[in-house]
C-alpha positions as CSV (number, residue, x, y, z in Angstrom):
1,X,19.2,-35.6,-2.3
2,X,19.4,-36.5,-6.0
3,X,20.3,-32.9,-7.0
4,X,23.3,-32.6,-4.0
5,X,25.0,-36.1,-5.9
6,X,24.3,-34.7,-9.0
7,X,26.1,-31.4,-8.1
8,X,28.5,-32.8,-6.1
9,X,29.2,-35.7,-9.3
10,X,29.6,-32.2,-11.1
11,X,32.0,-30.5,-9.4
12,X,34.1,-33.3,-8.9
13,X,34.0,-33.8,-12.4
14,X,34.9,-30.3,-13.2
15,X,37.7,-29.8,-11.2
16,X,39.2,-33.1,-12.8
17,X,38.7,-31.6,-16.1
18,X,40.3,-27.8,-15.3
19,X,43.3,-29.6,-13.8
20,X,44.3,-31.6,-17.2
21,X,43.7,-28.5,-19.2
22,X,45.6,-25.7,-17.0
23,X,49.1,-25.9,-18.1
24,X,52.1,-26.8,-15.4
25,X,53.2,-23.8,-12.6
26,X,51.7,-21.4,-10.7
27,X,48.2,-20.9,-11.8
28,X,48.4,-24.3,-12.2
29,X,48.5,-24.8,-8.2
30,X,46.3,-21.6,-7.2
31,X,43.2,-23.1,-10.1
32,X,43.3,-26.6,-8.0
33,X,43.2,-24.7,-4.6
34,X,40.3,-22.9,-5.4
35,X,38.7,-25.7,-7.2
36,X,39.1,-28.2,-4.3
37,X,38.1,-25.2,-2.1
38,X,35.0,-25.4,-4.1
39,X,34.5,-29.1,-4.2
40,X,35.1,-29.0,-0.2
41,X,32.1,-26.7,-0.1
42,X,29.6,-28.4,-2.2
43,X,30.3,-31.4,-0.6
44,X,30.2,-30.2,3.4
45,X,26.8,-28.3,2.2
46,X,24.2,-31.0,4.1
47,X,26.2,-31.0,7.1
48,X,26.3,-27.2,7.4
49,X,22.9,-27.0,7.3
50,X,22.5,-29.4,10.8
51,X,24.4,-26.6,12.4
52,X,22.1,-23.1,10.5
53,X,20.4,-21.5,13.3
54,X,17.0,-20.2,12.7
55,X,15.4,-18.3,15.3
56,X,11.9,-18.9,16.9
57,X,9.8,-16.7,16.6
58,X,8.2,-14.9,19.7
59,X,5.2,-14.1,19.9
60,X,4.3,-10.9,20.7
61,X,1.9,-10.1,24.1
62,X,0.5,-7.3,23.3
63,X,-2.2,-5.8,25.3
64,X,-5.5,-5.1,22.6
65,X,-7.6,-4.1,25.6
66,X,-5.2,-1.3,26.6
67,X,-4.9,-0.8,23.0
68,X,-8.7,-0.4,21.7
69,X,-9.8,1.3,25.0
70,X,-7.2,4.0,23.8
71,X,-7.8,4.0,20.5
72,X,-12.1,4.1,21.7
73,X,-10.7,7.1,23.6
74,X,-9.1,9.3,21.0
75,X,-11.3,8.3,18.4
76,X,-14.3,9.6,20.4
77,X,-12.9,12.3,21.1
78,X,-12.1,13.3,17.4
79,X,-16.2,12.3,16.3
80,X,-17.2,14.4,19.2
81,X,-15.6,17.7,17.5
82,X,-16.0,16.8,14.0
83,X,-19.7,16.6,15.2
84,X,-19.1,20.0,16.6
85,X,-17.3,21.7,13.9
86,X,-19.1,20.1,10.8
87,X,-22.7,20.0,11.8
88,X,-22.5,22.3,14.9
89,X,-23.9,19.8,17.5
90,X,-23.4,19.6,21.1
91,X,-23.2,15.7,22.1
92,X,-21.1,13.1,23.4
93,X,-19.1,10.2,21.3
94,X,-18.5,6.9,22.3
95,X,-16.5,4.9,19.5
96,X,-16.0,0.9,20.4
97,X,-12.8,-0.7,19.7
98,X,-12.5,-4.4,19.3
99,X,-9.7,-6.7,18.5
100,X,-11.3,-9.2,17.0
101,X,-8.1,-11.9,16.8
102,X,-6.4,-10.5,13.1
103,X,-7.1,-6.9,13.4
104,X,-8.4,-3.6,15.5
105,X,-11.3,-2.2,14.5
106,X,-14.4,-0.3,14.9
107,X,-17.8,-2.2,16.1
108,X,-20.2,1.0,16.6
109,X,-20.8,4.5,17.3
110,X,-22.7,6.0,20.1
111,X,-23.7,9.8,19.9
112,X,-25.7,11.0,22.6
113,X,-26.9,15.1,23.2
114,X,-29.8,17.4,23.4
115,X,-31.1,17.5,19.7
116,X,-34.0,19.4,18.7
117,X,-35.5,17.5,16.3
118,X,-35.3,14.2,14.1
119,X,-33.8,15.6,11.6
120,X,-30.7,16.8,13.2
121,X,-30.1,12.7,14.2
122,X,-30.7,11.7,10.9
123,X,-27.6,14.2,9.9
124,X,-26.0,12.5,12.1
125,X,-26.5,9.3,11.5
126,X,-25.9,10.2,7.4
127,X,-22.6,12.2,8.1
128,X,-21.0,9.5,10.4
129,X,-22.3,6.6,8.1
130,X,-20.1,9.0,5.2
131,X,-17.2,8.6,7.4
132,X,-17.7,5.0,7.1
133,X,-18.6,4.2,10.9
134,X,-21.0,1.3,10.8
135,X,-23.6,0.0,13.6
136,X,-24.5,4.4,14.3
137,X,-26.2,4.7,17.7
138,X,-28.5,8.1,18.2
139,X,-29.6,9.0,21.9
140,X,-31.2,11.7,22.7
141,X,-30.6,12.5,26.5
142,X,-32.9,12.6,29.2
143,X,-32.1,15.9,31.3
């Protein structure tokens, strides 16, 4: 409040001073319009901003179900082929999704296939961990 009087004090006080010093006629008349214009503003300013309109803001409903089980979906799909192509192994990926209230992201990895020996789940385990997955699940499947 302080800094609106002191503006408003200084306007006032400015426009006084511009009309002594601008000399008789035209630009006489046009100065002190667009001073008082001026002074009109600064002082109006508080009660302008009763009236601003800010808009609330929504909030979104998303669905992060529909979300992460499609995201789970795709990015199972895309380990399950990598596996394929990099390393040459037959098995099936199941990537989990979460929301977790601030952001989507992956909670584990579950590989299951026919391997033939330890060694090809440690690959796997080492090449998904590479990827960055984190909580790596090996199963070997029971036929």
């Amino acid at each position: 409040m302080k800094a609106y009087l002191l503006t408003a004090v200084g306007v006032i006080f400015l426009t006084v001073i511009v009309s002594f010093i601008v000399p008789e006629g035209k630009l006489k008349k046009s100065v002190n319009f667009v001073l008082r214009l001026v002074s009109i503003c600064v002082l109006i300013q508080p009660v302008a901003k009763i009236f601003t309109f800010t808009p609330e803001k929504e909030s979104a409903a998303y669905d992060y179900a529909y979300v992460c089980q499609v995201y789970s979906q795709n990015q199972s799909q895309l380990v399950t082929q990598k596996l394929k192509d990099d390393l040459n192994v037959d098995c099936v990926c199941a990537v989990e999704i979460i929301y977790d209230g601030t952001q989507i992201k992956e909670n584990g990895v579950t590989v299951e296939g026919n391997f033939e020996n330890v060694q090809t789940i440690r690959t796997i385990t080492e090449y998904l961990e590479g990827l960055g997955y984190i909580h790596i699940t090996v199963n070997e499947k029971a036929d």
